[in-house]
C-alpha positions in Angstrom: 0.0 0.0 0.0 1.9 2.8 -1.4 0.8 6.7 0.2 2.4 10.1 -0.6 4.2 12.0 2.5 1.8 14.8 3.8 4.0 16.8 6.6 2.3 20.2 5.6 -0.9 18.9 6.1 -0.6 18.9 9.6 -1.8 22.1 10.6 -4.5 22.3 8.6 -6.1 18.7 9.9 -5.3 19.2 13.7 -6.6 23.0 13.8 -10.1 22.1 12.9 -10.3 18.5 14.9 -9.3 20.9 17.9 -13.0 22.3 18.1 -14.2 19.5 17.7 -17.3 19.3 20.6 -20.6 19.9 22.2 -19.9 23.3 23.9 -21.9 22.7 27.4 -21.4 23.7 31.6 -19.0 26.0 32.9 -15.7 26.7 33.7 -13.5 28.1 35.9 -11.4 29.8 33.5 -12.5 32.5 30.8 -10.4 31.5 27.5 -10.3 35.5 27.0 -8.5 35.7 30.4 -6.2 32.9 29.6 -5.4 34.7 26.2 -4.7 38.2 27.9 -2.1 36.0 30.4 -0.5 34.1 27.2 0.5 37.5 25.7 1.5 39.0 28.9 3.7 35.6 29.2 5.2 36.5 25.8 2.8 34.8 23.4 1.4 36.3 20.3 -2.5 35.8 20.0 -3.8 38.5 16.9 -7.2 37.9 17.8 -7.0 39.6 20.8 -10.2 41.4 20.7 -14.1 40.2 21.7 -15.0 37.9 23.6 -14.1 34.4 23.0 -16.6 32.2 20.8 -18.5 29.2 21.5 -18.2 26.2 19.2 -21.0 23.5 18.4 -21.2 20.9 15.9 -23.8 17.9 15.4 -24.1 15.0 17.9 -22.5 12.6 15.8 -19.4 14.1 16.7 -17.4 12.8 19.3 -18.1 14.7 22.8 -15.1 17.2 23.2 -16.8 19.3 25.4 -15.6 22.4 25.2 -16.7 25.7 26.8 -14.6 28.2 24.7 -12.5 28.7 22.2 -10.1 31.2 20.6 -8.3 30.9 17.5 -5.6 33.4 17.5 -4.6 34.0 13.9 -3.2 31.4 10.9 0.0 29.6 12.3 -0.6 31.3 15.8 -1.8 29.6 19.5 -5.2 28.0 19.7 -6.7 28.3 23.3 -9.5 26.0 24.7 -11.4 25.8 27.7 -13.4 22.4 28.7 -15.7 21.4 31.6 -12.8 20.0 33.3 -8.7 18.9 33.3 -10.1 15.3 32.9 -11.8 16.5 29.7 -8.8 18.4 28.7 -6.7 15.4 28.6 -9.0 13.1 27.2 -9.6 15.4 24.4 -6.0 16.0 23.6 -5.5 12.1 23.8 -8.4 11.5 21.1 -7.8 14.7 18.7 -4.0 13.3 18.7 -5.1 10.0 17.9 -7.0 11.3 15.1 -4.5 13.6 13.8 -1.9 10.6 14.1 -4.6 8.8 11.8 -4.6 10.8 9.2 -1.3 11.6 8.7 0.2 7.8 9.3 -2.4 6.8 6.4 -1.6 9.6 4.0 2.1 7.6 4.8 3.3 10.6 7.0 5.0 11.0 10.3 3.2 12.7 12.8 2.3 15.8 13.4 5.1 18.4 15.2 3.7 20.7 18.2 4.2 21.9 21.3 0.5 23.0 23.8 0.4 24.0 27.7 -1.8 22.8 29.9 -3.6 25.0 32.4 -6.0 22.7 34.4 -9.0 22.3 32.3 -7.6 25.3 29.5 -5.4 23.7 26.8 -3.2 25.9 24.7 -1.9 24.6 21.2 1.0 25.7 19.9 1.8 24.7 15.6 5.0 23.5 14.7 7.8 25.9 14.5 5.7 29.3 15.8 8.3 29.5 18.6 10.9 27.7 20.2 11.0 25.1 22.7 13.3 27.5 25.5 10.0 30.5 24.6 7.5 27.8 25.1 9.0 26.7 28.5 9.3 30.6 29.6 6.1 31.1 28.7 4.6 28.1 30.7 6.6 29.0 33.8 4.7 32.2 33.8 1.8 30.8 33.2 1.9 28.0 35.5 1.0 25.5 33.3 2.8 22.0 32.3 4.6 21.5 28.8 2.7 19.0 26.4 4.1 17.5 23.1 2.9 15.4 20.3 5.6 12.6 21.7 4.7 12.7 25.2 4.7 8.9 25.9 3.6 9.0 29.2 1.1 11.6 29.0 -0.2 9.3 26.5 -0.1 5.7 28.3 -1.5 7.9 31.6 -4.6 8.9 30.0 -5.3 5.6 28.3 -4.5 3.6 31.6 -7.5 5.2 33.2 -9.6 5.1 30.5 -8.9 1.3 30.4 -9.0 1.0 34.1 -12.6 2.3 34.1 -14.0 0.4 30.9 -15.1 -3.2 30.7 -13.7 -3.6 27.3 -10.5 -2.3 27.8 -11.3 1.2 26.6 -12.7 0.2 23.1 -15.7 1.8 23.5 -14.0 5.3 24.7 -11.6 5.0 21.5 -14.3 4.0 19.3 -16.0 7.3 20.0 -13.6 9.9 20.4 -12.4 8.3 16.9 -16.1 8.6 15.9 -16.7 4.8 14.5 -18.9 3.4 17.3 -21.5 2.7 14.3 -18.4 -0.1 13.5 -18.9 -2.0 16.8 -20.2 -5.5 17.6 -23.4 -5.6 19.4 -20.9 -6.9 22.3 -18.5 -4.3 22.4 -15.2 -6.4 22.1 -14.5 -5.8 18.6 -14.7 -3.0 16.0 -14.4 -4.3 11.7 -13.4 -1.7 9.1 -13.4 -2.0 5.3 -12.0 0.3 3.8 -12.2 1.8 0.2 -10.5 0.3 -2.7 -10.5 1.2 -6.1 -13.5 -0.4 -7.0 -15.2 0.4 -3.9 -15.2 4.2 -3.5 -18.1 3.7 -0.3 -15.8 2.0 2.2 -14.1 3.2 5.8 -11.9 5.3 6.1 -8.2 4.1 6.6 -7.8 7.1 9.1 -10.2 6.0 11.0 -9.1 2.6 11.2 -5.6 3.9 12.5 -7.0 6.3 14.6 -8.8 3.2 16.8 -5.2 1.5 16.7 -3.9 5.0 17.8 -6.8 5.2 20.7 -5.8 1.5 21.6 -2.0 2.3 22.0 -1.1 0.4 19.5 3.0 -0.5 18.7 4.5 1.6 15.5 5.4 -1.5 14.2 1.6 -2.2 13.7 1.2 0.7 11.9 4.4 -0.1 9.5 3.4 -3.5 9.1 -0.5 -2.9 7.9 0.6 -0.1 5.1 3.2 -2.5 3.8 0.8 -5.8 3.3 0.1 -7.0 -0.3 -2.7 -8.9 -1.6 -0.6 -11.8 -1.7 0.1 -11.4 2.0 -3.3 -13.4 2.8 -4.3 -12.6 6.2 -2.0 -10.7 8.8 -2.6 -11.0 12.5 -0.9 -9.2 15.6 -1.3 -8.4 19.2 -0.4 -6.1 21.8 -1.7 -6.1 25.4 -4.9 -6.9 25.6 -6.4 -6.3 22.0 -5.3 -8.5 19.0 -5.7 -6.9 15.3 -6.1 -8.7 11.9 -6.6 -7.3 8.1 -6.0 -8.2 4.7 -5.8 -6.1 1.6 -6.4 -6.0 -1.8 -6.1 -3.0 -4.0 -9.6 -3.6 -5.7 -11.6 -4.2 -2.6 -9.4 -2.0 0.0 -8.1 -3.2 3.3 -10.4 -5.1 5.7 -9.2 -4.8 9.3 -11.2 -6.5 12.7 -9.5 -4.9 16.4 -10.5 -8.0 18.7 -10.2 -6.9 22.6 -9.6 -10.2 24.3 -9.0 -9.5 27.9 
């Protein structure tokens, strides 16, 4: 399965996925405050007039819920208040995984970025709008705790609790914050993609499919191994932890993928 390299894409995918939500309850923090602090700290926000807006989208989505959001100008700081810090980091952990999706099947690394968290406010930061010494100053001011796009543990901490407090290993909170839950079993412990081929234009999407794996801490290796199968490969199978994958593909009829959770 052959892709073309994506890198600049990055930005333009993540900004949008970061709004992602059903804006509802309250916070503690006003994203307008948090953007006044941010420029007093040394950061550069452009939109730094009005009041901060409100974002909605339909109920298919997966719940991000935010309360606020600022967009501060093209390349520049995007600042976003949830309900809570649990919310914060769940939503970073999913809008990565989706990001990491889409770039890993357009045959892309991942994205680059830098974001602070301030308790339930999370501010994102694109690749190379300022250096990782500024970034650090500007946190220390702040008060807030530097986040990156390979932040290991931030990522196996978040999942570990999700896991902890799901009876299917957290399949069900990665199938919706990757917005597939229509893919589910009617039990819960596995999810089946089939994607689009070349004579099946109505199929999955492979994103999607790697943004489950993503969810489900899957290894790289994974990843590597499932964009290199042939049609001649037959049937590939692999596990990790407590979830076993397996997929075949043919160019004609796209890839056909079932995530098993078999703990």
């Amino acid at each position: 399965m052959t892709t073309t390299k994506s890198k600049f894409l990055t930005s333009a995918l993540l900004a949008p996925l970061l709004f992602l939500s059903l804006a509802c309850g309250s916070s503690s923090q006003s994203a307008s405050t948090v953007r006044d602090a941010f420029i007093k700290s040394g950061g550069t926000c452009s939109n730094s007039d009005g009041p901060a807006p409100t974002t909605t989208v339909s109920s298919e989505e997966p719940d991000y819920p935010i309360v606020e959001s600022i967009s501060c100008g093209e390349n520049e700081a995007s600042i976003t208040v949830y309900k809570s810090e649990d919310d914060a980091k769940r939503a970073r952990y999913f809008t990565e995984s989706i990001t990491s999706g889409v770039m890993l099947s357009l045959g892309s690394e991942g994205s680059e970025f830098f974001g602070i968290f301030l308790g339930s406010t999370y501010i994102y930061l694109p690749n190379d709008a300022y250096q990782e010494s500024e970034i650090k100053q500007i946190a220390d001011e702040m008060g807030g705790l530097i986040h990156s796009d390979f932040d290991v543990d931030f990522r196996n901490s978040v999942f570990n609790e999700i896991a902890s407090n799901s009876t299917n290993g957290g399949m069900t909170e990665a199938a919706n914050g990757c917005a597939t839950s229509k893919l589910m079993s009617n039990d819960a412990v596995s999810i089946t993609f089939d994607t689009k081929g070349d004579e099946d234009a109505d199929g999955d999407s492979l994103f999607s499919a790697f943004c489950v794996l993503k969810a489900l801490v899957a290894p790289d290796y994974i990843f590597d191994s499932v964009m290199s199968t042939r049609a001649l490969d037959g049937r590939t199978e692999e596990s990790w932890g407590t979830f076993r994958a397996s997929w075949s593909y043919h160019p004609d009829s796209g890839m056909d993928m079932t995530i098993l959770f078999e703990g």
